[in-house]
C-alpha positions as CSV (number, residue, x, y, z in Angstrom):
1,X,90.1,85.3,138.3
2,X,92.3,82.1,137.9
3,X,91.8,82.1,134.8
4,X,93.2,85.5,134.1
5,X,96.5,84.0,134.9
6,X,96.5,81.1,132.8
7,X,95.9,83.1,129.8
8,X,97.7,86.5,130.3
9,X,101.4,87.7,130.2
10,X,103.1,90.9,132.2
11,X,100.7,94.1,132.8
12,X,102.2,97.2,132.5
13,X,100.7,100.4,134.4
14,X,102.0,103.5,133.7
15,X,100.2,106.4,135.7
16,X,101.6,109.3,138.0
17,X,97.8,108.4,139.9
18,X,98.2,104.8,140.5
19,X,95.7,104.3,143.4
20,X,93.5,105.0,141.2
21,X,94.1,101.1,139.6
22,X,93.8,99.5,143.5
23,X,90.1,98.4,142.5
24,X,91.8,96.5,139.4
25,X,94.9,95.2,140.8
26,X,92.6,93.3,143.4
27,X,91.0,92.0,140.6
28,X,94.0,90.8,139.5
29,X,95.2,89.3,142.8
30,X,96.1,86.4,141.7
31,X,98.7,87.1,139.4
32,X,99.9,90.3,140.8
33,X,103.9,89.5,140.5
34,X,103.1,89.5,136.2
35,X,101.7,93.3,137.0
36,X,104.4,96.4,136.7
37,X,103.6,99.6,138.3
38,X,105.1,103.1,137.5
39,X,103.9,106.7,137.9
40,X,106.5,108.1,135.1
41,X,107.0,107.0,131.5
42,X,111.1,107.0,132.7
43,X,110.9,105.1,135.2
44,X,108.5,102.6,133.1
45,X,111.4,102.5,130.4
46,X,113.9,101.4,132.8
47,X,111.7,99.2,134.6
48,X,110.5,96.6,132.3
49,X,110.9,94.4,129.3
50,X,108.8,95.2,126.6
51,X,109.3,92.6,124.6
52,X,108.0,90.5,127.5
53,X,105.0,92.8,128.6
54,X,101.5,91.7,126.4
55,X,99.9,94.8,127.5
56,X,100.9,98.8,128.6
57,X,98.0,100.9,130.0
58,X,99.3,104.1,129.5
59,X,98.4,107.7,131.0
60,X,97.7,110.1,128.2
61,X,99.1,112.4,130.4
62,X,101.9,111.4,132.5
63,X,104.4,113.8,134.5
64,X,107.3,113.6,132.6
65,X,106.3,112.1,128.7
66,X,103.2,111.9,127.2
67,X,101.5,109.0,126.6
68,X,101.3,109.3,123.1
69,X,105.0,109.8,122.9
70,X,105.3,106.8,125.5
71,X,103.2,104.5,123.3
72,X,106.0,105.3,120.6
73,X,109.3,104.3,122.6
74,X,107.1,101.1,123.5
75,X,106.5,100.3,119.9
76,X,109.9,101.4,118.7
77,X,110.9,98.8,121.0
78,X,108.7,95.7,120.4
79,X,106.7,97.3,117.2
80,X,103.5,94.5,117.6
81,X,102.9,95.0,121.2
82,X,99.1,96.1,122.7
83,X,99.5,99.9,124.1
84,X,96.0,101.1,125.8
85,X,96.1,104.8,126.3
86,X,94.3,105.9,129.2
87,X,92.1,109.1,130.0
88,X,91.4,110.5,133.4
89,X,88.6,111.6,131.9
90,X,86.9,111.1,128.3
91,X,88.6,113.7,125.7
92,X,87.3,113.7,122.3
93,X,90.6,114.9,121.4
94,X,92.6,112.5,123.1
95,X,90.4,109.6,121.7
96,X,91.3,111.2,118.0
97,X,95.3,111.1,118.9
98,X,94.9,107.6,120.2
99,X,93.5,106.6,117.0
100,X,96.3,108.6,115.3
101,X,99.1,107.3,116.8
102,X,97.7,103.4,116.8
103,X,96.6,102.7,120.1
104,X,95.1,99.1,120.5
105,X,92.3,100.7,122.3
106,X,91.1,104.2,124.0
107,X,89.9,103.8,128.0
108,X,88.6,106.1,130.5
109,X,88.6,105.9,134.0
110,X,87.6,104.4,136.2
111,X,89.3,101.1,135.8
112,X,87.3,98.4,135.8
113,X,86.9,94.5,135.0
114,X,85.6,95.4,132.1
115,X,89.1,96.6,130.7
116,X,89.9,92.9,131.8
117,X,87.7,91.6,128.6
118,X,89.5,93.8,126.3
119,X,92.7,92.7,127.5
120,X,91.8,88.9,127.3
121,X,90.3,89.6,123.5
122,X,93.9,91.3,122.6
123,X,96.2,88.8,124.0
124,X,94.3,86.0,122.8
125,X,94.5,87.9,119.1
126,X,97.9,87.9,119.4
127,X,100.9,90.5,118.4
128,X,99.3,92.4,116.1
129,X,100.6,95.7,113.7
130,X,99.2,98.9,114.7
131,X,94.8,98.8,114.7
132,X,93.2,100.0,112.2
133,X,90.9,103.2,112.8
134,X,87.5,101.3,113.4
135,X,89.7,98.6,115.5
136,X,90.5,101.2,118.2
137,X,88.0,100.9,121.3
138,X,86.8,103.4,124.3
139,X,85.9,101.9,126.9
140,X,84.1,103.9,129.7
141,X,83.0,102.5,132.7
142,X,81.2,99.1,131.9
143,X,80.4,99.2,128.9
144,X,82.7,98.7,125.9
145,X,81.5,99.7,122.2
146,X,83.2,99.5,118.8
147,X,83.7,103.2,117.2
148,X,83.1,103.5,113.6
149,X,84.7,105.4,110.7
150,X,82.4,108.3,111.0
């Protein structure tokens, strides 16, 4: 995973069920001080730099916010930044809001290395406006596919 830290920036976790990124975050061992944990979209706000954070995983359905209104604070703040909303489970519906609201990608748990890939492709594509429709991604379990139009 050395590499991982060469090439990433600050992770930012926002999830009122963080234990359920423990398998992840041991992926991510060795750059664990560039990760930022938070179980409310509050405290996530007051907790971090966004303009320094390459990537927010974000709970579609955090305690005190939700994550679609959480993904717009984070943009209204750094506009170009990559926002994946998360989903405890997959939703149809939340996968359509996602989309809506310009979520770099869609993801369902369980967290896995997998999301790791996805995160290496968006930082190495750089700041980017909000995805277009077919750019958005769900990624469930191990195996990530590209959604179409349809």
């Amino acid at each position: 995973m050395e590499s991982y830290s060469r090439e990433l920036c600050d992770l930012v976790v926002v999830d009122s069920l963080l234990q359920d990124y423990r398998s992840l975050m041991d992926d991510l061992a060795g750059w664990r001080e560039r990760c930022h944990l938070f179980s409310t979209g509050s405290e996530a706000m007051r907790g971090t730099n966004a303009s320094t954070s390459s990537l927010w995983l974000i709970n579609s359905q955090l305690p005190d916010i939700s994550g679609i209104d959480l993904l717009s604070l984070v943009r209204q703040r750094v506009p170009r930044t990559r926002v994946f909303l998360v989903g405890d489970h997959y939703c149809p519906q939340e996968e359509s809001a996602a989309r809506a609201a310009g979520a770099t990608a869609y993801l369902c748990k369980p967290p896995t290395s997998a999301w790791l890939d996805n995160w290496v492709h968006a930082v190495r594509a750089g700041p980017s406006h909000s995805p277009l429709r077919s750019d958005t991604k769900r990624v469930s379990g191990n195996s990530p596919r590209r959604l179409s139009n349809a």
